[in-house]
C-alpha positions in Angstrom: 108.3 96.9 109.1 109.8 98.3 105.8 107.3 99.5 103.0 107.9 101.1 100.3 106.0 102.9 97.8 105.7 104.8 94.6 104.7 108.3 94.7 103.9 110.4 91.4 106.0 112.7 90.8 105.0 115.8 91.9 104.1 114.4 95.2 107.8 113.6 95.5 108.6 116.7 95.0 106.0 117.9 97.7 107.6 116.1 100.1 110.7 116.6 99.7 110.2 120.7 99.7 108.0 119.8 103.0 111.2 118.0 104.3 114.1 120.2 103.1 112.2 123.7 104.1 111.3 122.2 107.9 114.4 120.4 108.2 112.5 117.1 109.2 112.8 113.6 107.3 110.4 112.6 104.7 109.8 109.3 106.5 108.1 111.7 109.4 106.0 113.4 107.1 104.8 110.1 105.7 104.3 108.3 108.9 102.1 111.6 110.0 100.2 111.6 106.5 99.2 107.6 106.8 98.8 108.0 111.2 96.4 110.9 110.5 94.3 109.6 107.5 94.3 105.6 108.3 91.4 106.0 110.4 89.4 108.3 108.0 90.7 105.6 105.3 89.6 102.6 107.5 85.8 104.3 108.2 85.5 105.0 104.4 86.0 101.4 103.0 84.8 99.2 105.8 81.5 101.3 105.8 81.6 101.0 102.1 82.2 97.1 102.9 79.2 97.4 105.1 77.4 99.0 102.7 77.6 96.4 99.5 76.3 93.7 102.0 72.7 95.5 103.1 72.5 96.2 99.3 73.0 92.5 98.8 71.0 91.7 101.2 73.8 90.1 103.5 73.4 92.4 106.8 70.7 93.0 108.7 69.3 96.6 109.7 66.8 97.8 111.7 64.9 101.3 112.0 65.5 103.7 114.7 62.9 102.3 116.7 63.5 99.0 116.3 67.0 99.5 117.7 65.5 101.6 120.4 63.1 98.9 121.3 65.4 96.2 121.3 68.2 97.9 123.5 65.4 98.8 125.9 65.6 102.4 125.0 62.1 102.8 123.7 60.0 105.2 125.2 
């Protein structure tokens, strides 16, 4: 699917050195910058999501022992 984006413009210029020196297309680079950091990205703001529910008191949590004992794992 077609996305486009703006970039400042010294990250332009970053990536089109990055292209022109290695003789690959921009497009690469950005599809390895976004395959590479969508995971970290995704961790980040759904534990963040996570996070602003306990505080509101919208999620449930449990102590390490009370996992343990409730997944049988309790000594």
């Amino acid at each position: 699917m077609p996305t486009s984006i703006r970039l400042a413009p010294d990250t332009e210029r970053r990536l089109d050195q990055l292209a022109h020196l290695t003789g690959r297309s921009k497009a690469f680079y950005l599809r390895e910058i976004i395959e590479r950091g969508l995971e970290e990205t995704e961790d980040y703001y759904l534990a963040a999501r996570v996070l602003e529910r306990v505080r509101q008191g919208e999620e449930q949590i449990f102590s390490l022992s009370e996992a343990e004992r409730q997944l049988g794992l309790a000594d």
